[in-house]
PDB file of N, CA, C, O and CB in Angstrom:
ATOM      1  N   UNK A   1       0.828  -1.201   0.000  1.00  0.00           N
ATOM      2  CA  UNK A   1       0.000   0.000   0.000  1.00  0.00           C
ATOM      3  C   UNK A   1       0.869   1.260   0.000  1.00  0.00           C
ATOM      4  O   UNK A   1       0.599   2.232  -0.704  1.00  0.00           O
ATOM      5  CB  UNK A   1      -0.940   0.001   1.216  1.00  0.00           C
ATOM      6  N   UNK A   2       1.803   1.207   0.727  1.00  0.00           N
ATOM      7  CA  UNK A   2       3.176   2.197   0.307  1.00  0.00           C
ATOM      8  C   UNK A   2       3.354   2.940  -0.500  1.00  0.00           C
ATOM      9  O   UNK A   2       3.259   4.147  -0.720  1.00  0.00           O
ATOM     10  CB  UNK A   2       4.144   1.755   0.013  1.00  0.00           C
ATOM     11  N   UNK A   3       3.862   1.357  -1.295  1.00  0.00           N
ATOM     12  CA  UNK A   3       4.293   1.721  -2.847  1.00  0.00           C
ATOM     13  C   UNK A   3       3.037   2.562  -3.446  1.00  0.00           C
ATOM     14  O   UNK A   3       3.333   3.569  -4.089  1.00  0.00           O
ATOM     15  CB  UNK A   3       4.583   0.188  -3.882  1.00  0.00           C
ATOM     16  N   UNK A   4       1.743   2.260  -3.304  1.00  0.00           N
ATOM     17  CA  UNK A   4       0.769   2.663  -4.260  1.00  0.00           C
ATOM     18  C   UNK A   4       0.603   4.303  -3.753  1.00  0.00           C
ATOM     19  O   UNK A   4       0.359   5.207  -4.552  1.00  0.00           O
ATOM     20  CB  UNK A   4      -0.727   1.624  -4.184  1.00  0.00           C
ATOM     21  N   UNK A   5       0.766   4.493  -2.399  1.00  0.00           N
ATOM     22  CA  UNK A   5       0.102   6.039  -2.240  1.00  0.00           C
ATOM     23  C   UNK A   5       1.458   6.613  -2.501  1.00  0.00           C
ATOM     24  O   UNK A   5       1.348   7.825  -2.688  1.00  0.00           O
ATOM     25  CB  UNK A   5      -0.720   6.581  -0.565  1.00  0.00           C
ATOM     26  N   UNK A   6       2.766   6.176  -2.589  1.00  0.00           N
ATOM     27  CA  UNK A   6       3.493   6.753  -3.108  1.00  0.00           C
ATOM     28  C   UNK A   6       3.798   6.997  -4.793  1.00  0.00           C
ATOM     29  O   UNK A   6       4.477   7.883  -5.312  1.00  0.00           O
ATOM     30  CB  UNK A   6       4.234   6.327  -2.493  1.00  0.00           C
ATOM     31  N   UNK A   7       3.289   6.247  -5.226  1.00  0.00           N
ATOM     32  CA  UNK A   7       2.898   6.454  -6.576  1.00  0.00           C
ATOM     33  C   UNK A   7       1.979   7.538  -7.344  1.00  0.00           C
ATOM     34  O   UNK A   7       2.212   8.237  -8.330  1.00  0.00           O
ATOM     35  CB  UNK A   7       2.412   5.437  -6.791  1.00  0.00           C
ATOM     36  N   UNK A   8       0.748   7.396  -6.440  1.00  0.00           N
ATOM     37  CA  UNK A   8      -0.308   8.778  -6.565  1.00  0.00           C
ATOM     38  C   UNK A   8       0.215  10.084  -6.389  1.00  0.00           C
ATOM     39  O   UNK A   8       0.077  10.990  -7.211  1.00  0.00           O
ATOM     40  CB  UNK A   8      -1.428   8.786  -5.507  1.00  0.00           C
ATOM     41  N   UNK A   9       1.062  10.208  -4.867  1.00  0.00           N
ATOM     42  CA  UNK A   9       1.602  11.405  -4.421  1.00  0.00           C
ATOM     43  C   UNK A   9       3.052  11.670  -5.557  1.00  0.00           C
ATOM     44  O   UNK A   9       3.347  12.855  -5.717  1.00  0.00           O
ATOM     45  CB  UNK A   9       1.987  11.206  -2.625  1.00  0.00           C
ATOM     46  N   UNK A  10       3.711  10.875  -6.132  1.00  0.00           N
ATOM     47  CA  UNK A  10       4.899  11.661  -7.488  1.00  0.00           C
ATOM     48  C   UNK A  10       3.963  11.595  -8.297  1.00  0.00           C
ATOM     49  O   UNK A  10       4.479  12.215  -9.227  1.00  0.00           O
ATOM     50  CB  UNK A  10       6.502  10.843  -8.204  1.00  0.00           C
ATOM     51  N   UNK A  11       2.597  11.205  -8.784  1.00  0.00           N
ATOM     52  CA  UNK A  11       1.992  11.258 -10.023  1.00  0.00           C
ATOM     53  C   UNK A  11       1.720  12.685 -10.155  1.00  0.00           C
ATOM     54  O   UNK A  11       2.233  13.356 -11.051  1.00  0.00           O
ATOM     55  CB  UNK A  11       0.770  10.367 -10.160  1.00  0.00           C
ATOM     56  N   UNK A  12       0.579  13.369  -8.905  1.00  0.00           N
ATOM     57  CA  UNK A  12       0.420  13.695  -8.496  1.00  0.00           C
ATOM     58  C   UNK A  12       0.788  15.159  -8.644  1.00  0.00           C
ATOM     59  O   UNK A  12       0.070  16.097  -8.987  1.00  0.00           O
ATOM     60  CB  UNK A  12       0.506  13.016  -7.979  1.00  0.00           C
ATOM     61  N   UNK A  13       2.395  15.137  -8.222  1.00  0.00           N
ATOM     62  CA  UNK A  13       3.595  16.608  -8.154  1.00  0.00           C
ATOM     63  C   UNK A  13       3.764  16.729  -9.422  1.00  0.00           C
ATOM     64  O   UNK A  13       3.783  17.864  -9.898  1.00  0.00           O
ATOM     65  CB  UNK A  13       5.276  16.484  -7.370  1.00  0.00           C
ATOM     66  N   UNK A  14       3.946  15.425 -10.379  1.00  0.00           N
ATOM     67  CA  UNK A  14       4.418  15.908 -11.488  1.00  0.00           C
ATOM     68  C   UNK A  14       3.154  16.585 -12.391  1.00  0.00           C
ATOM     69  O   UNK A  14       3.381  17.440 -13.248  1.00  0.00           O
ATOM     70  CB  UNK A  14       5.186  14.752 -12.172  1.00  0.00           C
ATOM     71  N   UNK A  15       1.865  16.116 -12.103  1.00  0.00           N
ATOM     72  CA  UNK A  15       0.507  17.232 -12.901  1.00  0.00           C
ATOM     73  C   UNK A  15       1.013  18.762 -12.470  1.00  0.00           C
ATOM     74  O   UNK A  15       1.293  19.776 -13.108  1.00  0.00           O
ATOM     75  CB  UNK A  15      -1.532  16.933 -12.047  1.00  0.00           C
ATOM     76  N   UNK A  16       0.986  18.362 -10.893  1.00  0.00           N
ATOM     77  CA  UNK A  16       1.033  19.696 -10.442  1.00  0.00           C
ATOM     78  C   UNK A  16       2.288  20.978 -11.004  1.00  0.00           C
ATOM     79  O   UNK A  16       2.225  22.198 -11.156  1.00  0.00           O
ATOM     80  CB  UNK A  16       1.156  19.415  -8.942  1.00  0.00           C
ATOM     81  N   UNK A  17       3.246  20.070 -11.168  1.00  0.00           N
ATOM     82  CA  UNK A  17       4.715  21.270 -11.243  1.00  0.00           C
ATOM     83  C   UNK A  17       4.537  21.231 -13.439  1.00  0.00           C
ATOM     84  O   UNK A  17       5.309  21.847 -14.174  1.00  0.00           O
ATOM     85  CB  UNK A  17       7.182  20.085 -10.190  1.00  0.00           C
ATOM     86  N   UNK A  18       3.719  20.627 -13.784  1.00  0.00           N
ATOM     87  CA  UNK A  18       4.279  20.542 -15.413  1.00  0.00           C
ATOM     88  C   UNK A  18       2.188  20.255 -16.162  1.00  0.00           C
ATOM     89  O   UNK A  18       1.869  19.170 -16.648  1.00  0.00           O
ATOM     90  CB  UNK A  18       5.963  18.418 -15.738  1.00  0.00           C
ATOM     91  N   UNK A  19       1.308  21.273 -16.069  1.00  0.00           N
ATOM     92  CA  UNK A  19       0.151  20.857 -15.826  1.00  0.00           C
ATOM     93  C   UNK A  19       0.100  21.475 -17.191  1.00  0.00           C
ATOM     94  O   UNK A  19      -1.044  21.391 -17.638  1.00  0.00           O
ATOM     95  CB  UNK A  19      -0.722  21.215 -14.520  1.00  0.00           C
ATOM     96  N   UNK A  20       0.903  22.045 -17.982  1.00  0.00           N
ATOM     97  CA  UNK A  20       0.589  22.378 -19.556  1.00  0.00           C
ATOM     98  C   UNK A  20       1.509  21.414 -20.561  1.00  0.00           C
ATOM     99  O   UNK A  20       1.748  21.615 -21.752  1.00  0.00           O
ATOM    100  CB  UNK A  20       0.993  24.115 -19.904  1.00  0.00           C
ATOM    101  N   UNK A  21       1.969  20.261 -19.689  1.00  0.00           N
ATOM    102  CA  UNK A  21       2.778  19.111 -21.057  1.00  0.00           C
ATOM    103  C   UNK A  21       1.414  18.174 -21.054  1.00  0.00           C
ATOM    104  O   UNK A  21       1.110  17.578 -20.020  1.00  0.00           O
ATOM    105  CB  UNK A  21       4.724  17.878 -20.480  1.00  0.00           C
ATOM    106  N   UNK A  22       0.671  18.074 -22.148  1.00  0.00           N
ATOM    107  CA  UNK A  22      -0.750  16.485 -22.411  1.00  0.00           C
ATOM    108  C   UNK A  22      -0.213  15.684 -21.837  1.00  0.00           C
ATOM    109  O   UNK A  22      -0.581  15.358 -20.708  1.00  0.00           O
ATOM    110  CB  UNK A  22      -1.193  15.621 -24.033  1.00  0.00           C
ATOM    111  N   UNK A  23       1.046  15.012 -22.588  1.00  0.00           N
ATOM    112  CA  UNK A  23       2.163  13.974 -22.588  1.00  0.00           C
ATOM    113  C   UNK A  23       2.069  13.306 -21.009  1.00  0.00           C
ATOM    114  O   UNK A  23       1.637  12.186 -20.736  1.00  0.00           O
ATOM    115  CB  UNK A  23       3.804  14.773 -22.949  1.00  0.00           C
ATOM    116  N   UNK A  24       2.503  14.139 -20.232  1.00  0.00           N
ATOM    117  CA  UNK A  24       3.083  14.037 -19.099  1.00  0.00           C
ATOM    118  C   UNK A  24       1.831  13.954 -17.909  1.00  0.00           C
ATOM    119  O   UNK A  24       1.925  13.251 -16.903  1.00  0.00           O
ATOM    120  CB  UNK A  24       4.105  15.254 -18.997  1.00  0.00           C
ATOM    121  N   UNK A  25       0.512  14.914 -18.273  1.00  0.00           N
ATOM    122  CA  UNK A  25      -0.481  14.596 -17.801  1.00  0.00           C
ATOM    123  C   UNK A  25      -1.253  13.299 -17.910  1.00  0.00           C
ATOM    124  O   UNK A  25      -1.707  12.674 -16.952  1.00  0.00           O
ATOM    125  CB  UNK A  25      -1.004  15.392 -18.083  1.00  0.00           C
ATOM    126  N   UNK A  26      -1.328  13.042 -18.900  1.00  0.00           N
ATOM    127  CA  UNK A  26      -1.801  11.557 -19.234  1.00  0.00           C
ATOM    128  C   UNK A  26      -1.082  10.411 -18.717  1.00  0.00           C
ATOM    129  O   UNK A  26      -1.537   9.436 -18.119  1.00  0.00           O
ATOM    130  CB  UNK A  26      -1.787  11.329 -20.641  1.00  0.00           C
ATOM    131  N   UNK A  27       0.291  10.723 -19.089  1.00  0.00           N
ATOM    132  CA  UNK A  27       1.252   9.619 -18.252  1.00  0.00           C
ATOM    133  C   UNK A  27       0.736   9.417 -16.732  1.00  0.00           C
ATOM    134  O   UNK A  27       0.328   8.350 -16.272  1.00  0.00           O
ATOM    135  CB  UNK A  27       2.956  10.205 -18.154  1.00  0.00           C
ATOM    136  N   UNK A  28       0.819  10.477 -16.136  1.00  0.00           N
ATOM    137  CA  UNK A  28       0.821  10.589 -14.769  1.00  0.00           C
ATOM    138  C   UNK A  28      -1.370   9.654 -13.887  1.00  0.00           C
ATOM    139  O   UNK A  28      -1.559   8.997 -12.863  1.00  0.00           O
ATOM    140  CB  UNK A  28       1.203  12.905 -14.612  1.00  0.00           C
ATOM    141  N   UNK A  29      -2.378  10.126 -14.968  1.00  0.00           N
ATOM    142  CA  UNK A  29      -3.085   9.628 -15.036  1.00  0.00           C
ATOM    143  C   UNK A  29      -2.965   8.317 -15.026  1.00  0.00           C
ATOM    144  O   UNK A  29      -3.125   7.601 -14.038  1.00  0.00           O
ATOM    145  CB  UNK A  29      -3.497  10.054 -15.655  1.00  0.00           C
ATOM    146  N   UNK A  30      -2.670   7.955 -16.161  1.00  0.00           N
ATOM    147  CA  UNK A  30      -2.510   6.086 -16.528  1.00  0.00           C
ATOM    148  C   UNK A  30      -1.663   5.607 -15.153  1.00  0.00           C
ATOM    149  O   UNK A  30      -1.715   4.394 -14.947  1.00  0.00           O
ATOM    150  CB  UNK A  30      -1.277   5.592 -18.359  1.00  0.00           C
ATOM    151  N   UNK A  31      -0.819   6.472 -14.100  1.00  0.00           N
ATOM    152  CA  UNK A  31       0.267   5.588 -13.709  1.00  0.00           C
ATOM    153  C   UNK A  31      -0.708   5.559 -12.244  1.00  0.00           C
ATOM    154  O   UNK A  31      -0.590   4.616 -11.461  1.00  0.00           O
ATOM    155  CB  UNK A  31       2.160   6.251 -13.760  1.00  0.00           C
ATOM    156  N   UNK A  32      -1.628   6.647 -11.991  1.00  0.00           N
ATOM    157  CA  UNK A  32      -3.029   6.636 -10.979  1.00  0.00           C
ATOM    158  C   UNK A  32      -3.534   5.477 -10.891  1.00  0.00           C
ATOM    159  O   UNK A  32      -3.583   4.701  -9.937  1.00  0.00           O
ATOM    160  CB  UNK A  32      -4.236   7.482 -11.394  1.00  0.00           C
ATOM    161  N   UNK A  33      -4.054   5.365 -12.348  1.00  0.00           N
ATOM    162  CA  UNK A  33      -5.340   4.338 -12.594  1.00  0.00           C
ATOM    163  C   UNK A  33      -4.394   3.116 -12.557  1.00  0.00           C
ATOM    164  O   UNK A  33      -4.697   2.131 -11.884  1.00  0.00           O
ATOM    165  CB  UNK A  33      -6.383   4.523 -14.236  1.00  0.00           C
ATOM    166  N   UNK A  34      -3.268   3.170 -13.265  1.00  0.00           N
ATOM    167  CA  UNK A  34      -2.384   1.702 -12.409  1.00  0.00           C
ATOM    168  C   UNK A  34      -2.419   1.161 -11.005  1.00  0.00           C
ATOM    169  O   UNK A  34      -2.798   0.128 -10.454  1.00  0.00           O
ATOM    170  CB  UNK A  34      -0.932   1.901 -12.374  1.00  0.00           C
ATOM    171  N   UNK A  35      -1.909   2.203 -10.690  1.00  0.00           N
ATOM    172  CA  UNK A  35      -1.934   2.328  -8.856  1.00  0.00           C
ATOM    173  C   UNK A  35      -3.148   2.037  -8.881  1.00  0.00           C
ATOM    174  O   UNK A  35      -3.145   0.814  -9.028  1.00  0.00           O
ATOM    175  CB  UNK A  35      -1.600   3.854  -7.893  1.00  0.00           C
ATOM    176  N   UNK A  36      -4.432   2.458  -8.821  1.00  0.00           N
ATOM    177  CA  UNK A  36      -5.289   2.080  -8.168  1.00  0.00           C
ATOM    178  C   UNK A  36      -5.847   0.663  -8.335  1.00  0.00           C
ATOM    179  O   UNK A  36      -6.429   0.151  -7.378  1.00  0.00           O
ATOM    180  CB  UNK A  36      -6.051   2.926  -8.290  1.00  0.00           C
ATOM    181  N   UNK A  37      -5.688  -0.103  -9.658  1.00  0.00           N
ATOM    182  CA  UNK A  37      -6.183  -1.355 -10.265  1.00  0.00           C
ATOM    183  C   UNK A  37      -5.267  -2.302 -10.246  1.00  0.00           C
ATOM    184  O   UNK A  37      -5.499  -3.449 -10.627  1.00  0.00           O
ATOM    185  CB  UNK A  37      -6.610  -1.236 -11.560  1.00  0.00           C
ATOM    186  N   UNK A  38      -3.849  -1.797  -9.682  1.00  0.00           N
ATOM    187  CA  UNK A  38      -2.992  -3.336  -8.906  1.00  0.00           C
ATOM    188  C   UNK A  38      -3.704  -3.661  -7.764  1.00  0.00           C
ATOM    189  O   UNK A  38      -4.750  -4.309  -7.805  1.00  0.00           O
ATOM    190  CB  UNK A  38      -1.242  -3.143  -8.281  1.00  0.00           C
ATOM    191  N   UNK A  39      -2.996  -3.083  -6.347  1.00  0.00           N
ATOM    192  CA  UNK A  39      -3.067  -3.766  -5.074  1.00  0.00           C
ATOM    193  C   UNK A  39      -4.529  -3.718  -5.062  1.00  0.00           C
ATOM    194  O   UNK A  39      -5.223  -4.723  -5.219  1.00  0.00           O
ATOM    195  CB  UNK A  39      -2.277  -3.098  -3.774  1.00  0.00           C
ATOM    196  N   UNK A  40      -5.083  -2.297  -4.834  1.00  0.00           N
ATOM    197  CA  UNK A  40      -6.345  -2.986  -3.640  1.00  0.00           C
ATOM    198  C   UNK A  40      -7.294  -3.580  -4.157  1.00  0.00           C
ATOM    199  O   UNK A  40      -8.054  -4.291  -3.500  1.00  0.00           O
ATOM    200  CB  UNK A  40      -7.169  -2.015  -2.737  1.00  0.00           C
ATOM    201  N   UNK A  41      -7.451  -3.294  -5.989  1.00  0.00           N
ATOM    202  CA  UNK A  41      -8.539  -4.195  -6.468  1.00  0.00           C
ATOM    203  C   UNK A  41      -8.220  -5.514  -6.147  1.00  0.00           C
ATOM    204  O   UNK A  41      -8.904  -6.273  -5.461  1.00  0.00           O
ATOM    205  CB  UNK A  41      -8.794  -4.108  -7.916  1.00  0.00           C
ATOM    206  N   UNK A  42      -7.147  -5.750  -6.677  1.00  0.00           N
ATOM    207  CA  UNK A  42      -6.329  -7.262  -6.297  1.00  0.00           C
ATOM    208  C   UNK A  42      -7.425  -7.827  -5.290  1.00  0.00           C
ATOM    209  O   UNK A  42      -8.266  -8.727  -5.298  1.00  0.00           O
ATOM    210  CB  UNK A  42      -4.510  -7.093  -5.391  1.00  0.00           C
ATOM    211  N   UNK A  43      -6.784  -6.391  -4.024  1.00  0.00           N
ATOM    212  CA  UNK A  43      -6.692  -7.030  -2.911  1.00  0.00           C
ATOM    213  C   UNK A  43      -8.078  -7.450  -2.575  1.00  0.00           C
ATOM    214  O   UNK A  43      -8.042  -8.374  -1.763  1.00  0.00           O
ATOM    215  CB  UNK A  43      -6.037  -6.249  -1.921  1.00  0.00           C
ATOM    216  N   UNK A  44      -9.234  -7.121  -2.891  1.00  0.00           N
ATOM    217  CA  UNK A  44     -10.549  -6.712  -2.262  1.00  0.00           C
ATOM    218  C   UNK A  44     -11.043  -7.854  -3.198  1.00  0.00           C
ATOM    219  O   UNK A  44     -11.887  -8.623  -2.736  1.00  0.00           O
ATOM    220  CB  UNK A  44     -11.225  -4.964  -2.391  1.00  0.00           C
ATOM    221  N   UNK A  45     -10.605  -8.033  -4.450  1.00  0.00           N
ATOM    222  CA  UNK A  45     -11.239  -9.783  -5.147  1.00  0.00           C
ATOM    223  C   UNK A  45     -10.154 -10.703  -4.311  1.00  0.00           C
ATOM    224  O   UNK A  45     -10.712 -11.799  -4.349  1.00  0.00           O
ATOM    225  CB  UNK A  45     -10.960 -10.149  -7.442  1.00  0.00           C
ATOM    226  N   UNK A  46      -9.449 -10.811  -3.890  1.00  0.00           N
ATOM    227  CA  UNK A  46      -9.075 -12.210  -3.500  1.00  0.00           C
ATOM    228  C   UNK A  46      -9.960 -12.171  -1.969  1.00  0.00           C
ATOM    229  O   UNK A  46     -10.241 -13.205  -1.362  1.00  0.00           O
ATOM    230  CB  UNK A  46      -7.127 -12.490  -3.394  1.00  0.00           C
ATOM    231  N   UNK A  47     -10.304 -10.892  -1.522  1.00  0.00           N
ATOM    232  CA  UNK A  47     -11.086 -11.285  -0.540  1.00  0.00           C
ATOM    233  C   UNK A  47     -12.112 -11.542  -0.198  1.00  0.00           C
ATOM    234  O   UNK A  47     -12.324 -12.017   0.918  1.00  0.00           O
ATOM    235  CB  UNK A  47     -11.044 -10.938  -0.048  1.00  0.00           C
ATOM    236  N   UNK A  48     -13.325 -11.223  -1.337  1.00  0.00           N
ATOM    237  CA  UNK A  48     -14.279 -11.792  -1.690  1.00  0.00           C
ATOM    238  C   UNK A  48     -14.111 -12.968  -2.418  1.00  0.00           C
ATOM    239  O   UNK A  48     -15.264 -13.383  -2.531  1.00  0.00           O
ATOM    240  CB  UNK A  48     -14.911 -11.040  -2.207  1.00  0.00           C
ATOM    241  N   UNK A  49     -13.418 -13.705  -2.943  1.00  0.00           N
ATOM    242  CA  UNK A  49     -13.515 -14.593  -3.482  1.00  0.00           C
ATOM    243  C   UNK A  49     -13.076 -16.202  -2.437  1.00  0.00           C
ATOM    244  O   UNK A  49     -13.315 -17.406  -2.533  1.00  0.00           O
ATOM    245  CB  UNK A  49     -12.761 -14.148  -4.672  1.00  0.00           C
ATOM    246  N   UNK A  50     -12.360 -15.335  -1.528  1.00  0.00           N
ATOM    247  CA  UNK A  50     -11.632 -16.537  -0.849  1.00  0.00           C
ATOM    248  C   UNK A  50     -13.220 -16.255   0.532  1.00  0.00           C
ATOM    249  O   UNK A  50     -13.314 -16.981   1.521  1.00  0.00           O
ATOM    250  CB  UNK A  50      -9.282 -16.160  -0.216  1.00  0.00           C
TER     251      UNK A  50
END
Protein backbone atom coordinates (compact mmCIF):
# COMPACT_ATOMS: atom_id res chain seq x y z
CA UNK A 1 0.00 0.00 0.00
CA UNK A 2 3.18 2.20 0.31
CA UNK A 3 4.29 1.72 -2.85
CA UNK A 4 0.77 2.66 -4.26
CA UNK A 5 0.10 6.04 -2.24
CA UNK A 6 3.49 6.75 -3.11
CA UNK A 7 2.90 6.45 -6.58
CA UNK A 8 -0.31 8.78 -6.57
CA UNK A 9 1.60 11.40 -4.42
CA UNK A 10 4.90 11.66 -7.49
CA UNK A 11 1.99 11.26 -10.02
CA UNK A 12 0.42 13.70 -8.50
CA UNK A 13 3.59 16.61 -8.15
CA UNK A 14 4.42 15.91 -11.49
CA UNK A 15 0.51 17.23 -12.90
CA UNK A 16 1.03 19.70 -10.44
CA UNK A 17 4.72 21.27 -11.24
CA UNK A 18 4.28 20.54 -15.41
CA UNK A 19 0.15 20.86 -15.83
CA UNK A 20 0.59 22.38 -19.56
CA UNK A 21 2.78 19.11 -21.06
CA UNK A 22 -0.75 16.48 -22.41
CA UNK A 23 2.16 13.97 -22.59
CA UNK A 24 3.08 14.04 -19.10
CA UNK A 25 -0.48 14.60 -17.80
CA UNK A 26 -1.80 11.56 -19.23
CA UNK A 27 1.25 9.62 -18.25
CA UNK A 28 0.82 10.59 -14.77
CA UNK A 29 -3.09 9.63 -15.04
CA UNK A 30 -2.51 6.09 -16.53
CA UNK A 31 0.27 5.59 -13.71
CA UNK A 32 -3.03 6.64 -10.98
CA UNK A 33 -5.34 4.34 -12.59
CA UNK A 34 -2.38 1.70 -12.41
CA UNK A 35 -1.93 2.33 -8.86
CA UNK A 36 -5.29 2.08 -8.17
CA UNK A 37 -6.18 -1.36 -10.26
CA UNK A 38 -2.99 -3.34 -8.91
CA UNK A 39 -3.07 -3.77 -5.07
CA UNK A 40 -6.34 -2.99 -3.64
CA UNK A 41 -8.54 -4.20 -6.47
CA UNK A 42 -6.33 -7.26 -6.30
CA UNK A 43 -6.69 -7.03 -2.91
CA UNK A 44 -10.55 -6.71 -2.26
CA UNK A 45 -11.24 -9.78 -5.15
CA UNK A 46 -9.07 -12.21 -3.50
CA UNK A 47 -11.09 -11.29 -0.54
CA UNK A 48 -14.28 -11.79 -1.69
CA UNK A 49 -13.52 -14.59 -3.48
CA UNK A 50 -11.63 -16.54 -0.85
Amino acid sequence: MKKTLGTIVTAAAVVLLTDTAEVVGAFALYTILMALFTNPVIDAVKNIVT
